[in-house]
N, C-alpha and C positions, 0 to 999 in steps of 0.2 A: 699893402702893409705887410711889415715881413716878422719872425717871429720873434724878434727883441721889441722890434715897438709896439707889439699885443701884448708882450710881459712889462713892459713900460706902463703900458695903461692900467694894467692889473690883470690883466688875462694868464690864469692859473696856467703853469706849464704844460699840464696833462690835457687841457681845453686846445690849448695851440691851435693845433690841425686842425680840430674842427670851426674853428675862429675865422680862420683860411679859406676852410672850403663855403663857409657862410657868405665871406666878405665877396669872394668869387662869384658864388650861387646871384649876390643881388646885385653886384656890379653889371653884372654879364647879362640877367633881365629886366634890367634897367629900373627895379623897386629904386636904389639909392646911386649916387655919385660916388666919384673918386676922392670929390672935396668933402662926402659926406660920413665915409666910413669911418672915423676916427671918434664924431657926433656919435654914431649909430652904436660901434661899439659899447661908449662910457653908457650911452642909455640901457644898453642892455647888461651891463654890470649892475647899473645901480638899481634896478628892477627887471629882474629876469622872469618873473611872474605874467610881467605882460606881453613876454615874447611869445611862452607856450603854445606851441601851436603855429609861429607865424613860420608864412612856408621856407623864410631862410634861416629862420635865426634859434626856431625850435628846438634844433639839437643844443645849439649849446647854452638858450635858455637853461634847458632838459638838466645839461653837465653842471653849468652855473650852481642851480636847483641843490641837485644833489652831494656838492662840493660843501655846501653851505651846510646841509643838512648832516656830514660826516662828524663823528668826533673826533676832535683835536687831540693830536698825542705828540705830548709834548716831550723833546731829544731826552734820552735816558744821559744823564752825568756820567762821568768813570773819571777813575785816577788814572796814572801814567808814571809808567820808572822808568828814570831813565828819560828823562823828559829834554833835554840838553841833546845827546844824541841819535833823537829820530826825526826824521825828515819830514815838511810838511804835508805832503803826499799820502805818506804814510798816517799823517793825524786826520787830511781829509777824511779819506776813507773809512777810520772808522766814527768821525763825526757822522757819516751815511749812514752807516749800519744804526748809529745811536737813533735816527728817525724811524725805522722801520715801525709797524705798527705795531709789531710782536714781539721786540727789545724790552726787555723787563730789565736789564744788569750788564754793563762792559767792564772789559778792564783791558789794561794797552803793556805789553811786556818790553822789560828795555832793550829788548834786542831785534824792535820792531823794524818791518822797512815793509817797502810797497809789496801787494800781491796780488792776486784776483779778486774785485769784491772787497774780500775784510782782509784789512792788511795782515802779514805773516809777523807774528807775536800780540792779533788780535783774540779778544776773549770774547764773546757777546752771547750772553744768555735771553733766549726767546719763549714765548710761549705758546706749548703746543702748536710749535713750527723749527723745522727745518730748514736750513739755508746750506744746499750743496755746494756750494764756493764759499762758504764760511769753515765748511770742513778740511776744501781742500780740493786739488785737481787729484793729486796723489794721497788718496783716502789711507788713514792708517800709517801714516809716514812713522816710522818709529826708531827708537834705539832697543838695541841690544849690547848686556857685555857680558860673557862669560870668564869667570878667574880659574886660571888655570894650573893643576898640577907640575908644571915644570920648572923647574928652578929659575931667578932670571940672569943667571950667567950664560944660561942656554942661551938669551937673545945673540951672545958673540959667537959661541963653540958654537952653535946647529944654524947660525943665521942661512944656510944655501937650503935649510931644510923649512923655515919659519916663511922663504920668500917663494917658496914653489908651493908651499900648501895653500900661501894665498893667489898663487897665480891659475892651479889645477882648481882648485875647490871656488872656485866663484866666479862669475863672468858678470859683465859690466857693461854700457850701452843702452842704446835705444832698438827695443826688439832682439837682445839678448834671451840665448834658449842653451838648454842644453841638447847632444844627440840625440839624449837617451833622458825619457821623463824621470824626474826625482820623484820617491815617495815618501804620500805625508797623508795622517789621516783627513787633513783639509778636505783632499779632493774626495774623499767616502761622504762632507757634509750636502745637505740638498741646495743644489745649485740652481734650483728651479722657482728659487723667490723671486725671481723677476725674469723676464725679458732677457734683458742685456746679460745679467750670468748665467745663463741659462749659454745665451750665443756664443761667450766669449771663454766657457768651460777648457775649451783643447788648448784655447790659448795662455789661459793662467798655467793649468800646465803643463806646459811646455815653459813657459816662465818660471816657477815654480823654484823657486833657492836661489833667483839673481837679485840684481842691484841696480838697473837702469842706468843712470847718466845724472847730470849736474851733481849735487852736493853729497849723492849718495858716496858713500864708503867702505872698507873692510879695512880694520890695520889690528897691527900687533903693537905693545906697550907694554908698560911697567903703573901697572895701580898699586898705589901708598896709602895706609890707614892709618891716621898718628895716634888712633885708638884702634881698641877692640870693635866690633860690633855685633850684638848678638843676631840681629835681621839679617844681616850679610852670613853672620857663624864663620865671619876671618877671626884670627887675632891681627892686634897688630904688627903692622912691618911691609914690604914689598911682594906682588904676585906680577907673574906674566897675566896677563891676559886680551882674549880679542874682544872686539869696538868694533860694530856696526851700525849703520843707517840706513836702509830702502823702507818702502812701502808696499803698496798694493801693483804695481806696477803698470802696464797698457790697460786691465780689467776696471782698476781702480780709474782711471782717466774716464774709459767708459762709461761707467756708471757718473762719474760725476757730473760729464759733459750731457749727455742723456736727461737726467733725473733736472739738469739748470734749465734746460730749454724749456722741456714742460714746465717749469716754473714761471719762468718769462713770457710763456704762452698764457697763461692764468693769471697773470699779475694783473688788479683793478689798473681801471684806467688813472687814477690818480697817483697810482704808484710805478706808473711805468718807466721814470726816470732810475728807479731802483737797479736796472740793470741784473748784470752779476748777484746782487744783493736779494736775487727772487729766492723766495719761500716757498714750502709747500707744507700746507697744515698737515700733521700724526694722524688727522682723524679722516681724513681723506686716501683713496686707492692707492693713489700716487706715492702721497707721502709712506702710508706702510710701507710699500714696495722698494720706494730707497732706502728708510731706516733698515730694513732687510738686507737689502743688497750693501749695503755698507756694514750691517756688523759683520755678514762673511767675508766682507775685504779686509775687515778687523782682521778676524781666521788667520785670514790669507795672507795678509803681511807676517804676521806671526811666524804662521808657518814658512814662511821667505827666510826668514832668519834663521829660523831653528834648522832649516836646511844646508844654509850657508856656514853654520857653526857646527853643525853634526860635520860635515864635510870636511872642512877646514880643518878641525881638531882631529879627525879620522886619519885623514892624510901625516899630522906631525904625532900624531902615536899619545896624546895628550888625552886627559880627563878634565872636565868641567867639577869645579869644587864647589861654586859657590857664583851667581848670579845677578841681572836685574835688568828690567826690562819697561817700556812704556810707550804707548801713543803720544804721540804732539799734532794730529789732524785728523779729528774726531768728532764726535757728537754723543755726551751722555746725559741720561736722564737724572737729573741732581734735584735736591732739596737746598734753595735758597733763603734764607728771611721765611721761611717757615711755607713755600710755595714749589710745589715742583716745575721745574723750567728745563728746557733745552740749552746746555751749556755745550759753547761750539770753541774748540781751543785750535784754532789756525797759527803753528807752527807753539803751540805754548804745552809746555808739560804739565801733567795734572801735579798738586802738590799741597792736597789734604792734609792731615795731622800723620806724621808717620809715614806717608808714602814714599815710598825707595822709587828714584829716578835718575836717567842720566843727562848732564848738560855739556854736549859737544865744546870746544873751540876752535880750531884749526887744525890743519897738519903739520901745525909748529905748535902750536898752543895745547895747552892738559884741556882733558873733559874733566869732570868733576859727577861722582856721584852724588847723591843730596836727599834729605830726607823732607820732604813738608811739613810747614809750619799751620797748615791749614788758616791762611789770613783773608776774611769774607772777604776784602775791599778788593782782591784780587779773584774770587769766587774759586777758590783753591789751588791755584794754578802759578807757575812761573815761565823763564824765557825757555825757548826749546836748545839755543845756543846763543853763541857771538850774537850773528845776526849781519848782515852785508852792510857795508855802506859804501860799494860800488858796484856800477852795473855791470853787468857780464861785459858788454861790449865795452865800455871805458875800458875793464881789466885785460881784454885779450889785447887792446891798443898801448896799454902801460907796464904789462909784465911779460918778458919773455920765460916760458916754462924751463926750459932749460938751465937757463943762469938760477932762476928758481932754485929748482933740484939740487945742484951742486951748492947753494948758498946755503941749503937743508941737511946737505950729507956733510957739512964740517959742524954741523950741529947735532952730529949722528942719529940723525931720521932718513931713513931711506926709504925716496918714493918708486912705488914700481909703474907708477902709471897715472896721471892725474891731464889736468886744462891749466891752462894761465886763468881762466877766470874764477879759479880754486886756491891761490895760491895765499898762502897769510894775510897778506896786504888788502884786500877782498874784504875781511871782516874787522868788525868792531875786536878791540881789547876785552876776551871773555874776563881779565880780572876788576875792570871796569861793570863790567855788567855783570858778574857775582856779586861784589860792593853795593852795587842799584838795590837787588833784591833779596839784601839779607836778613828783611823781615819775611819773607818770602820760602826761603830754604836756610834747613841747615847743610853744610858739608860734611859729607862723609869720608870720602875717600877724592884723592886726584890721581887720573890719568893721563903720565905723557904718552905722547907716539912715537915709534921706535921703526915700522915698516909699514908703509902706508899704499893704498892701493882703490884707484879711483879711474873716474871712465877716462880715458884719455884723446876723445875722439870730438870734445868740444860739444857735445850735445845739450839740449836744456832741459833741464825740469825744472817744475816749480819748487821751490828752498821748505 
């Protein structure tokens, strides 16, 4: 009897295997028949009490037993924006997360599409637990924009000056380094909160102000205010300024991949279908130990940025006016419905009352700064961008980079370096998914791209 027709009969998932090794055990010494096991099974669902004990069937009496005896916790609800444009896949997965036994609150952002685990523009708030793939492979994925002192007529008079400071001042790739280590006070914090940063210290860096590969970026633009704003301290009207994206980089992978396994290795046996979706409870060793190792990858993405834009703007002779910056692959401690929970925002920006963020589009399409509306049903939170709705692989099969580029530089964006699976056509219409969540944020300001600068060697990362 094989494992659809023990779940056919009602043999709980997680029992399976052990159903199996049962049916083996008494076939093999001859307690029951081959015509008999199907009999024997239903008998031991429908009282398991009188198995205990018996030499084949004991264990999964035992499992039966304690299956029965768990409490039922029933899928957390959430809403969805943007519900039209996200792929089924996409809503599986966070229907999974919604079972978990420590889902207290989801919310699904319209710029969702498939990821590891909890799809990329999933929200799910947990209690007193952690889910290292709910945060993310690439912990601390973030934006950055700095507005800048230059005029932006400068983008055409200094353009050979604006294209070399983004090509000297940042490097791109998988296992990108500099010769020569960058300094930041990051690397003076103690790196000895766990294990894996502890190992992977020389490597951050040496890492330390890049930008990895897939969706990450650096570009030059033009942000427009059609007001004043005092948080920002612009007035209104047009500035230059640079637009980034990376994370925590190989360090960040580490700790995530590290901290999921022991998760998966502790997962109850009833939850072992959870996969990716394994927890590790706050109040356990383990769990410290990531939430640790993850807020210095917080740090450390930070400090990735502020490196990339110290650099950058050093190189064009330029001053930083005015700012704004945020996580979208995180994990903080929030107060919900009057409850502190673990809210895990995988590729979704925080967007409490007031909070300044930024929401990418493409390297044709404006980002948009935005302020929060802080709306519970969303547990404060919006999309992190566009958001894909095609795979890397369909897009290197569908778009040549090349004709790309040049269809981009009559649109006067010029790219200095990017993938076909990067290019416009790849993502949803961000003015579509602004419109989704405009209970969500308000706009502040919009950013077109003007000179853009991306891994261009095909590499992946997670979005």
């Amino acid at each position: 009897m094989n494992s659809r027709q023990l779940q056919k009969l009602g043999v709980p998932l997680h029992c399976v295997r052990t159903a199996i090794t049962a049916v083996q055990d008494a076939v093999s010494s001859g307690a029951i028949t081959g015509k008999q096991v199907k009999q024997q099974i239903q008998q031991v669902l429908q009282q398991p009490k009188l198995f205990v004990g018996d030499a084949n069937f004991g264990h999964l009496a035992a499992e039966l037993l304690e299956e029965a005896a768990a409490p039922v916790h029933a899928p957390v609800t959430y809403r969805t924006w943007g519900e039209a444009g996200i792929d089924s896949q996409a809503k599986s997965q966070m229907d999974n997360a919604c079972r978990l036994p420590n889902a207290v609150a989801a919310a699904l952002m319209p710029d969702a599409h498939v990821g590891y685990g909890l799809p990329i523009g999933g929200v799910l708030a947990c209690e007193n637990a952690v889910v290292p793939y709910a945060v993310g492979v690439d912990i601390a994925c973030r934006m950055k924009l700095s507005v800048l002192d230059t005029p932006v007529d400068s983008l055409q008079s200094r353009f050979a000056d604006y294209c070399q400071s983004l090509e000297e001042g940042t490097r791109f790739g998988v296992g990108a380094k500099y010769k020569r280590k960058q300094q930041h006070a990051v690397m003076d914090q103690d790196w000895n909160v766990s294990r894996v940063t502890r190992e992977n210290k020389d490597k951050a860096w040496a890492q330390l102000g890049t930008s990895g590969s897939g969706n990450h970026f650096a570009e030059f633009g033009v942000v427009t205010l059609a007001e004043p704003d005092d948080q920002l301290g612009l007035a209104a009207g047009s500035y230059v300024a640079l637009l980034s994206h990376s994370g925590s980089r190989g360090t960040g992978a580490a700790v995530c991949s590290t901290y999921s396994n022991i998760a998966r290795s502790r997962l109850p046996k009833r939850y072992e279908s959870a996969g990716q979706l394994a927890w590790l409870e706050l109040d356990s060793e383990e769990g410290r130990d990531y939430w640790n190792a993850m807020n210095l990858m917080g740090d450390y993405a930070s400090a990735n940025h502020a490196v990339l834009h110290r650099n950058v703007t050093n190189l064009l002779g330029a001053h930083v006016i005015a700012g704004v910056e945020n996580h979208h692959n995180f994990a903080w401690k929030e107060t919900h419905g009057g409850q502190e929970v673990i809210v895990h925002r995988k590729g979704a920006t925080p967007a409490g009352e007031g909070v300044l963020g930024v929401i990418p589009g493409s390297m044709r399409d404006p980002a948009f700064v935005v302020k929060g509306k802080g709306n519970a049903e969303s547990l404060d939170s919006a999309s992190h961008g566009a958001g894909r709705c095609m795979s890397r692989t369909a897009a290197k099969a569908k778009y040549n980079f090349k004709a790309e580029a040049k269809s981009l530089a009559k649109r006067g964006i010029t790219v200095l370096s990017a993938g076909a699976d990067e290019v416009p056509g790849v993502y949803k219409n961000i003015l579509d998914v602004m419109a989704e969540q405009d209970d969500l944020v308000t706009i502040v300001a919009r950013f077109d791209p003007k000179i853009v600068k991306m891994c261009g060697d095909g590499s992946r990362a997670e979005d």
